[in-house]
C-alpha positions as CSV (number, residue, x, y, z in Angstrom):
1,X,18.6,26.2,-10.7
2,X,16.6,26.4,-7.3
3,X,13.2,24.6,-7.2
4,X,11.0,26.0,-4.4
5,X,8.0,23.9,-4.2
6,X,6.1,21.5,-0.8
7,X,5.8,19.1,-3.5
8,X,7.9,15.6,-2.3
9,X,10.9,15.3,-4.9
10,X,9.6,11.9,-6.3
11,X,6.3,13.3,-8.0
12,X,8.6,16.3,-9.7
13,X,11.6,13.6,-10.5
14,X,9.6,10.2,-10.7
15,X,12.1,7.4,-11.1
16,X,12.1,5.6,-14.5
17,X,9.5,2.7,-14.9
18,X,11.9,-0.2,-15.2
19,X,12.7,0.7,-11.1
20,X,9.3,-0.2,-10.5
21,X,9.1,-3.6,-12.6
22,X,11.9,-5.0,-10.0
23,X,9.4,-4.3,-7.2
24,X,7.1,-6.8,-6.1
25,X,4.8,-7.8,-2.9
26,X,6.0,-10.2,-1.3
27,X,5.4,-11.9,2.6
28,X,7.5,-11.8,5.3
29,X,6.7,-13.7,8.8
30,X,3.1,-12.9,7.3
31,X,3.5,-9.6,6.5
32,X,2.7,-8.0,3.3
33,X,5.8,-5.7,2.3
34,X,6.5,-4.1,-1.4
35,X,10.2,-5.3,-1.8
36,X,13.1,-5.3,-4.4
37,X,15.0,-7.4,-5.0
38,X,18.9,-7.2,-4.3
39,X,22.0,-8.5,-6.3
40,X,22.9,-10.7,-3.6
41,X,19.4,-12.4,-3.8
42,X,17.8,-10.7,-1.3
43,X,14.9,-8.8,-0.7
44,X,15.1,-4.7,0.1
45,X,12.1,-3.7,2.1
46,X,10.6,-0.4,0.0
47,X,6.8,-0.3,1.9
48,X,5.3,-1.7,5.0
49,X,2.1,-2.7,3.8
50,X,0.7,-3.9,6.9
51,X,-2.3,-2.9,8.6
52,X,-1.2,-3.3,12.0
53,X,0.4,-0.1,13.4
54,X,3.0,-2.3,15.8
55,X,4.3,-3.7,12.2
56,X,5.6,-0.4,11.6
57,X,7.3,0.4,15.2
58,X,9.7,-2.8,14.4
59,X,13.0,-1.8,12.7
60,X,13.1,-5.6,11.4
61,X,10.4,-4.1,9.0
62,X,11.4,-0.8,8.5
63,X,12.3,0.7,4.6
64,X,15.7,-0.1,3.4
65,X,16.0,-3.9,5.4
66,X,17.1,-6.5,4.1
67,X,14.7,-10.1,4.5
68,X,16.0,-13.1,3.0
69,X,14.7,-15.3,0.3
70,X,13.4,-18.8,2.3
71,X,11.6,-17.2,4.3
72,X,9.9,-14.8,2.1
73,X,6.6,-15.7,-0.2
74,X,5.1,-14.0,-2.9
């Protein structure tokens, strides 16, 4: 089957809920990120919730890094 459709393929094939329970805000060198944690204890980035439009040029911050757990605060 072939879907044709501009909608993003997360709103057609949402993940299940229990993804989103791992997820939690947590702060990293005082910024705000939505984060998962990892079997190895650490913390996946998922969203960059700063405001600050530099945060988001840094690849220290970007989606899918890894941040580890003394330094992060929720």
């Amino acid at each position: 089957m072939i879907l044709y459709t501009i909608m993003p393929e997360h709103l057609i094939f949402p993940a299940a809920s229990d993804e989103y329970a791992k997820q939690k805000i947590v702060y990293y060198d005082g910024i705000p990120f939505l984060a998962r944690e990892t079997e190895t204890k650490e913390w996946e980035i998922v969203r960059n919730l700063s405001t600050n439009p530099a945060d988001f040029l840094n690849q220290k911050y970007a989606p899918g890094a890894r941040i580890s757990m003394p330094q992060a605060t929720s």
